[in-house]
N, C-alpha and C positions, 0 to 999 in steps of 0.2 A: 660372847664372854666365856673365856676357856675357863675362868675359875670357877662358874658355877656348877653343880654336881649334875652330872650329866650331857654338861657342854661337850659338843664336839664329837657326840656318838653316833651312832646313823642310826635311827629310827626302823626296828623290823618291821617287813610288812607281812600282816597276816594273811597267807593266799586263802583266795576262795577254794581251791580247790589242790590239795594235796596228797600225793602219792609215794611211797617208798617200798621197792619190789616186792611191789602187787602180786600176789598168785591167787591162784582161783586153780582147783581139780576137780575130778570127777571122777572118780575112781582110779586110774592108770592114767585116764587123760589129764591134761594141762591146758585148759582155757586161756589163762593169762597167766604167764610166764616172767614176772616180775617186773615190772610195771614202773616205772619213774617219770610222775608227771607233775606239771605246775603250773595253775592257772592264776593268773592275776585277777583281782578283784576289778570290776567293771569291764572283764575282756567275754568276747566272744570266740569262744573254739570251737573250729569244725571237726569234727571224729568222722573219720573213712576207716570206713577196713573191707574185705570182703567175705563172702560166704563163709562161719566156720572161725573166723577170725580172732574171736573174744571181745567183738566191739560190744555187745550186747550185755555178756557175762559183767564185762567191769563196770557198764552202767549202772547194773545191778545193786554190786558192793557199795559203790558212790554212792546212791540211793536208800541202803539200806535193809534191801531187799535179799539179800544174797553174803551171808558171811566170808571173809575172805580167808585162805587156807594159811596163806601166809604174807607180811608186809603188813604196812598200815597206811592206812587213808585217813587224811580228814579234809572235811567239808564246811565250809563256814565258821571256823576254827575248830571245830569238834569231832571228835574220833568217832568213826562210824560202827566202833565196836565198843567201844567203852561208853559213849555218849548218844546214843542213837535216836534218843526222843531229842534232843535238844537238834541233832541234825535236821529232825523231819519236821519241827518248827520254822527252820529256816530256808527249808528250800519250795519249790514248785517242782512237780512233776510229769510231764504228758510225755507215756507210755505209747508204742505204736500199737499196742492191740489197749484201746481204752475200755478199763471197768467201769459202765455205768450199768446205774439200777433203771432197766429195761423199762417197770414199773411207774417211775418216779418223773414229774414234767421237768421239762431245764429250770426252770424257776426254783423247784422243790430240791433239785440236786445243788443251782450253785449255792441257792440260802441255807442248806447242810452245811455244806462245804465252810462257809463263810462262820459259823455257828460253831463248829468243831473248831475253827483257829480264831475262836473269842474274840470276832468283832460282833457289837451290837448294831440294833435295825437300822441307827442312823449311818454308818460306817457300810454296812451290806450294800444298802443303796447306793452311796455314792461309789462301790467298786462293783456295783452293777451295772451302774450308768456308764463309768467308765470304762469296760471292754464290750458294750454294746454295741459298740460300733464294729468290735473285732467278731466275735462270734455270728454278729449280723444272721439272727435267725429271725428278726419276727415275731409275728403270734404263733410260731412251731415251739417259742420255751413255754408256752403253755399246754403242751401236750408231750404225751408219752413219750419218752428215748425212746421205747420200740418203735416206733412211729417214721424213727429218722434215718436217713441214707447216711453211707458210710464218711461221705464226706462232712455231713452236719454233726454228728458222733464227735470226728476231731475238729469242729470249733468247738463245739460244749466241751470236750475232754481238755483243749485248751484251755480257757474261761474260769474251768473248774483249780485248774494251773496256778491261774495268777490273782484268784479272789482276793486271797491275804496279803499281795504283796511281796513273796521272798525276799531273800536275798541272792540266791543262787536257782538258777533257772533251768532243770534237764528239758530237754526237748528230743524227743525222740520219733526222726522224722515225719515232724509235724505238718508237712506239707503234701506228705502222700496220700491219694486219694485229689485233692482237691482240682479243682479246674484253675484254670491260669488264674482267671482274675480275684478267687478268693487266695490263692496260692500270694499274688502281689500284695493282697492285704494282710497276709501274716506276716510274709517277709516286714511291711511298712511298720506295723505293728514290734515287731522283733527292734528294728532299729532303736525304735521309740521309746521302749525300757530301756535298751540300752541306755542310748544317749541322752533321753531325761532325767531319767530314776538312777541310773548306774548300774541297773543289773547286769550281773555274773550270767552268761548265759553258754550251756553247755549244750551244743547243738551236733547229733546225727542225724544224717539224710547220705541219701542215694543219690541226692540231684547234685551233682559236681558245681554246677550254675549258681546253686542255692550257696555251699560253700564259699564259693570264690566271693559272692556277692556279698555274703554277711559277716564271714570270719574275718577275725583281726591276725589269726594265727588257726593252723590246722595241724591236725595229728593225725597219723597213718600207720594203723593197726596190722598185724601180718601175722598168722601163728601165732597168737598171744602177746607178743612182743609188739613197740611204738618203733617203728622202721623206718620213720622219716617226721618231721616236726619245724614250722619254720611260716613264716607269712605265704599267703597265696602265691604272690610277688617272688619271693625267696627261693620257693620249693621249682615253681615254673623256670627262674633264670638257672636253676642247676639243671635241668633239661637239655636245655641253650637256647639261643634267641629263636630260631627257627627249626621245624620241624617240616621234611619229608616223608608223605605216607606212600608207602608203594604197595599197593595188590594184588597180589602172587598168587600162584594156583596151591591148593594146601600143598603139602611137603616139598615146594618148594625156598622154602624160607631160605635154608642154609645157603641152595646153589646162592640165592641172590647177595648174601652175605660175601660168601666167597669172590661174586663175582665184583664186589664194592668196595675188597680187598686193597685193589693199588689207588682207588681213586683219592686224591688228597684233596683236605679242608673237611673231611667228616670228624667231628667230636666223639660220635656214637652211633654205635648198629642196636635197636631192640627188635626182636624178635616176637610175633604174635601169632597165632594161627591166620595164615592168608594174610597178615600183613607185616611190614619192614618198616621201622620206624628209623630214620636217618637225622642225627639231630647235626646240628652247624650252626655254623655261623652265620653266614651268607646263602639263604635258602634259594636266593635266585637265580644266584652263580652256578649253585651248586646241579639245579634242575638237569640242564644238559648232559653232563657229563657222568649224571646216575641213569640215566636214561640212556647212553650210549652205552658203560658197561655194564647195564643189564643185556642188552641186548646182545652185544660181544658175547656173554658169558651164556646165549640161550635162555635166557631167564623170561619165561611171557609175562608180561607187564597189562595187568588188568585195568588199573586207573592208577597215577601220576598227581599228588596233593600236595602243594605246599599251603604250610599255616604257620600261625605262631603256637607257642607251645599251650596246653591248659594242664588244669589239674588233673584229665583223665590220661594225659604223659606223664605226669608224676607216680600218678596211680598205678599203670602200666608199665615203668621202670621199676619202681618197688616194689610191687607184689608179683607181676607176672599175667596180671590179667585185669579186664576192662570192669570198671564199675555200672551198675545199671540193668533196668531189665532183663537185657539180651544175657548176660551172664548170671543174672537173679539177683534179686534187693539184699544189699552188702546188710550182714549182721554183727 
């Protein structure tokens, strides 16, 4: 019905999570360099960036924690500078270095917890019940957090997360430290808000795997700047369908470039310490004939990879370097 008032409008949607150039400084320096971001309510974002990056910094401002120099944010419709208690009403937080009181048993911290965001005894309990199965400590919530290894730390610092229920979920790589198979139970756990509850969830992690697995869309932090943004799917097929890794003796990168010059059907040359990233079409086709003008061109050829593309080629094309231990836990 066009006549009625307001027929015919499109209805806004309030994002869970919103940004307009972001800055974050530090004196002379520039953490995040103006920032335009936008999360949809019920989506899951993967955040990458590397060492130095401002992944961390603008978590920070999201959060609350960290005034921002310039731009505005809001989180769960509310401006993280004007409105800051009503923000931190509405979200969850698990921090990678978790503040717990050392002193205090898991029991006595998540029934704080739960107490500060004014649910009563009946309400505790059943949101004790319910992530008991996630934190899976045991008779260890009966005893001291000093008492706990780094990995039981972040299920409690989890747990402690999602006592109230959010709406909007940081997680900040929530899965480091852990062993695989508690590792599978956060991820199962992750889904599950999601996809029951509808939670907003804004997830960093180092694990590339974890990304691919959980995010509906990923962002990719660089210099303070979002450098690349787009589904796992998405971000991989601008790669190209397949991926040649070649391993080269160090400084040889370039001769192998040069020498991969005439060969046709390559998309793209990436360049990495000790290795030659060759993206194409045709990864099969293409094997022989990188392999021949390497050798043409004197190039020693250490190992010979073909794969399909991941996120840590995305990562590798837009930043310039491998995400992950061997390069140090992206911040």
């Amino acid at each position: 019905d066009l006549g009625r008032p307001g027929a015919g409008r499109s209805v806004r949607v309030i994002a869970a999570i919103r940004t307009e150039g972001l800055v974050r400084r530090f004196g002379d320096a520039t953490a995040v360099a103006g920032v335009d971001l936008e999360v949809a309510p019920g989506e899951i974002y993967g955040f990458l960036g590397p060492n130095g990056a401002g992944k961390s910094t603008l978590v920070r401002m999201l959060v609350t924690l960290l005034m921002p120099t310039e731009g505005s944010a809001q989180v769960a419709g509310h401006d993280v500078v004007a409105d800051p208690d009503a923000v931190r009403l509405r979200i969850g937080v698990a921090l990678q270095e978790a503040s717990l009181d050392a002193k205090q048993s898991g029991n006595e911290l998540l029934r704080l917890q739960a107490r500060l965001y004014g649910l009563d005894r009946r309400e505790t309990a059943r949101r004790l019940a319910e992530i008991g199965t996630l934190i899976d400590l045991g008779d260890a919530l009966d005893r001291r957090v000093g008492t706990y290894s780094g990995g039981m730390k972040r299920r409690l610092d989890l747990a402690a997360a999602l006592v109230h229920n959010p709406q909007v979920l940081f997680l900040d790589e929530p899965t480091t430290g852990l062993d695989p198979v508690s590792r599978a139970t956060v991820w199962a756990e992750v889904r599950r808000l999601n996809e029951e509850l509808g939670m907003t969830i804004f997830l960093t992690t180092q694990y590339l795997e974890e990304a691919d697995e959980l995010a509906h869309r990923v962002g990719i932090i660089d210099s303070g700047r979002l450098v690349a943004e787009g589904t796992p799917e998405e971000l991989k097929r601008a790669v190209g369908h397949d991926v040649i890794v070649v391993a080269v003796d160090e400084g040889r990168e370039d001769d192998a470039r040069s020498a991969l010059g005439g060969v046709s059907g390559i998309a793209g040359i990436d360049l990495h310490r000790r290795e030659v990233m060759v993206r194409t079409e045709d990864g099969s086709g293409l094997l022989s004939p990188v392999a021949v003008a390497l050798a043409e061109g004197g190039v020693p050829v250490r190992s010979l990879t073909l794969r399909t593309p991941t996120l840590d080629d995305v990562f590798l094309r837009m930043t310039g370097a491998h995400i992950g231990v061997d390069e140090g836990v992206a911040r």
